[in-house]
C-alpha positions in Angstrom: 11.3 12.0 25.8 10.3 8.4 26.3 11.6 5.8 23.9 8.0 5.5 22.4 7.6 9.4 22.0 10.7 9.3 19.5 9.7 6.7 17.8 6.3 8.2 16.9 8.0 11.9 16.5 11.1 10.3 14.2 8.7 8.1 12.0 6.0 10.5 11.3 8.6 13.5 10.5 10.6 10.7 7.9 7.0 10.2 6.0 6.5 13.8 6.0 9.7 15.3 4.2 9.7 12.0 2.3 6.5 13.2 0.8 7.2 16.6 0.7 10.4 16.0 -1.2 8.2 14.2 -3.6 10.2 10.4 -2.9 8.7 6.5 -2.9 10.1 4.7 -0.1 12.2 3.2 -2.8 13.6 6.5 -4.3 15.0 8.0 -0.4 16.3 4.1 0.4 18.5 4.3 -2.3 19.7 7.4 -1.2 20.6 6.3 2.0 21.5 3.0 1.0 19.3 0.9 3.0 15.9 -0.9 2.0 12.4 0.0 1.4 11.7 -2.4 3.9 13.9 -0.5 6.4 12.3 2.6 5.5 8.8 1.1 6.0 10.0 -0.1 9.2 10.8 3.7 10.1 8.2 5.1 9.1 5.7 2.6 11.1 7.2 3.4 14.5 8.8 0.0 14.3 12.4 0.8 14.8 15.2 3.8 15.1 17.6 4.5 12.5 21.8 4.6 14.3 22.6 8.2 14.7 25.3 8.0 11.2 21.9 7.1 9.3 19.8 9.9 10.8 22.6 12.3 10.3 22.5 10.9 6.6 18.7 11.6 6.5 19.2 15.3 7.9 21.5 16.0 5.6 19.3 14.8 2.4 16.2 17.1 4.3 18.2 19.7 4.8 17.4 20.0 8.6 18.6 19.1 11.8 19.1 16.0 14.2 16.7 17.8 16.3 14.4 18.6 13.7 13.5 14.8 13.0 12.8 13.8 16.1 11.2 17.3 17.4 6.9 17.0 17.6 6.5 20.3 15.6 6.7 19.8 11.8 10.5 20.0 11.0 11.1 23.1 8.0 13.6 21.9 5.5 16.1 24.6 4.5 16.2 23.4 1.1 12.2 23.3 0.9 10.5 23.2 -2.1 9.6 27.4 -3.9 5.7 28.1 -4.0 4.2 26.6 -6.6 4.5 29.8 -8.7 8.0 30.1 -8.2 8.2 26.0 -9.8 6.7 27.6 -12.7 8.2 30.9 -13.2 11.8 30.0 -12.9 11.9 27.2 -15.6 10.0 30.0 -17.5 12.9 32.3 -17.5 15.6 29.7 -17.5 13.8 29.0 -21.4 13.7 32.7 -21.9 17.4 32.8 -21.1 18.5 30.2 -23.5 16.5 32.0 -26.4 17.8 35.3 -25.1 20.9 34.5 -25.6 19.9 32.3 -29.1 18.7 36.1 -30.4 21.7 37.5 -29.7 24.1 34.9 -31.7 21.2 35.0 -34.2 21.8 38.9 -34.2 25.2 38.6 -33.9 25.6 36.5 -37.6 23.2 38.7 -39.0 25.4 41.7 -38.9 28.6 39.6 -39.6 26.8 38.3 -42.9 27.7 35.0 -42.1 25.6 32.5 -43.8 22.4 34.4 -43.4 20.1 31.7 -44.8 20.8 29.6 -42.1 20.9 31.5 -39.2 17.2 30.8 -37.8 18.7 27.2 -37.0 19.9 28.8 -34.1 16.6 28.8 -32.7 15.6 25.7 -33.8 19.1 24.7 -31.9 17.6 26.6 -28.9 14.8 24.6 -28.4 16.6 20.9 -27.0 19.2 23.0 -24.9 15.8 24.9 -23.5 14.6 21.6 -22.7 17.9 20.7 -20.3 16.8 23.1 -17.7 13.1 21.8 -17.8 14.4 18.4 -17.0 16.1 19.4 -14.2 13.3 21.3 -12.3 10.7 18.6 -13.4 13.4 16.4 -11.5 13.6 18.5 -8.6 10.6 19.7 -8.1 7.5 17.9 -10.3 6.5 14.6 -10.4 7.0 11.8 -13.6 4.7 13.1 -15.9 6.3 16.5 -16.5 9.4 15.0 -16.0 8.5 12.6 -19.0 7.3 15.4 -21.0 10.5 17.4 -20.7 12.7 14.3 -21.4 10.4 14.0 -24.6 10.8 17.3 -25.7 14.7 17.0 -25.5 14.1 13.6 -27.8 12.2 14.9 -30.8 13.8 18.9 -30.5 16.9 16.9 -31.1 15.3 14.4 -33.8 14.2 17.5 -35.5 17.6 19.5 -35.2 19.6 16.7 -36.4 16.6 16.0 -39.4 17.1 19.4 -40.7 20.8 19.9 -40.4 21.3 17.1 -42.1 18.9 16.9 -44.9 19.6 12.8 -46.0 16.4 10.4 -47.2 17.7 8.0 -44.9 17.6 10.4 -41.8 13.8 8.6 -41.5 15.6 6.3 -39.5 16.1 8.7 -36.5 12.4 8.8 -36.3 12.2 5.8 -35.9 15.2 5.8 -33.4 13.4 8.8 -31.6 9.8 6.8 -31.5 11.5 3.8 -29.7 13.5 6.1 -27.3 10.1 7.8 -26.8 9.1 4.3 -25.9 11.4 3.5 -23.7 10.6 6.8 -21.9 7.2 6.1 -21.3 7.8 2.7 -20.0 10.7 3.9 -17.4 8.3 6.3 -15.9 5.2 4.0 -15.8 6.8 1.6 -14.5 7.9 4.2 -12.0 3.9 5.1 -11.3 3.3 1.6 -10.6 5.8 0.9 -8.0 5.3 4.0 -6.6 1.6 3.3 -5.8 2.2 -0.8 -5.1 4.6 1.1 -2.6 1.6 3.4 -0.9 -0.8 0.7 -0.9 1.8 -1.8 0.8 2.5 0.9 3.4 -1.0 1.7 3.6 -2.1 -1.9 4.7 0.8 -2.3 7.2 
């Protein structure tokens, strides 16, 4: 393999598990420690990676040395589930949490322990529901459903903590909520826009 055959092989496999592993230029340099300008550099054909950084890069894809520089399409081993799978399994993983919320609700029913309360544990169900959801949005969605399920933590909490602790002045943790809310939406737009000021800068190179 000539010097300019591994170059071409090595830079269009890095854009292709980048992108298939849903990552900006930005997001897999600061895995690896390097700059987006490196990675750019990469992924042109304009220069190798040492062998410690392509081991590095390997080990993020889950593949081999030989898999990056190889001409066929390298097959991660920790590739992404079919897009039905990405939706089923945060299913259940909700469907678990309020399994087991029916069984402590259940449970307390039959122990007569403060019955008129007991429905909160469903109402408690919903923000730990939403833990799981962030985490596969993170691993395998891109910002907006990852905002979403960040959101639904924030006001599934606001509204737990507003009805276990019934206070006039609990109004404020809407408003506490609204500017975390905020915050959120800003954080991931500002994501959005680097990552397509990213594309459009690789694009023109």
């Amino acid at each position: 393999m000539t010097e300019e055959e591994l170059k071409r092989n090595l830079s269009k496999n890095i854009v292709f598990l980048r992108k298939e592993n849903g990552l900006t230029q930005a997001e897999l340099a600061q895995r690896l420690n390097y700059s987006d300008k490196s990675i750019s550099k990469w992924e042109r054909g304009d220069g190798v990676p040492d062998v410690l950084v392509l081991q590095q890069i390997a080990e993020t894809y889950g593949v081999t040395l030989n898999d990056l520089i190889s001409e066929k399409t390298p097959k991660p081993i920790g590739k992404k589930p079919h897009l039905t799978n990405r939706i089923i399994i945060p299913l259940l993983s909700v469907g678990l949490v309020f399994l087991v919320a029916s069984v402590i609700f259940f449970s307390i029913r039959f122990a007569g322990v403060n019955e008129s309360k007991t429905w909160f544990v469903f109402l408690y169900a919903i923000p730990v529901a939403c833990i799981p959801l962030i985490v596969f949005s993170a691993l395998w969605f891109r910002n907006l459903a990852r905002c979403l399920s960040v959101s639904g933590l924030i006001w599934s909490f606001t509204l737990c903590l507003k009805v276990s602790i019934p206070n006039d002045n609990m109004k404020f943790i809407f408003i506490t909520a609204a500017i975390l809310q905020l915050l959120v939406v800003l954080w991931f737009f500002m994501r959005y826009r680097a990552a397509k000021r990213e594309e459009k800068a690789a694009a023109s190179e």
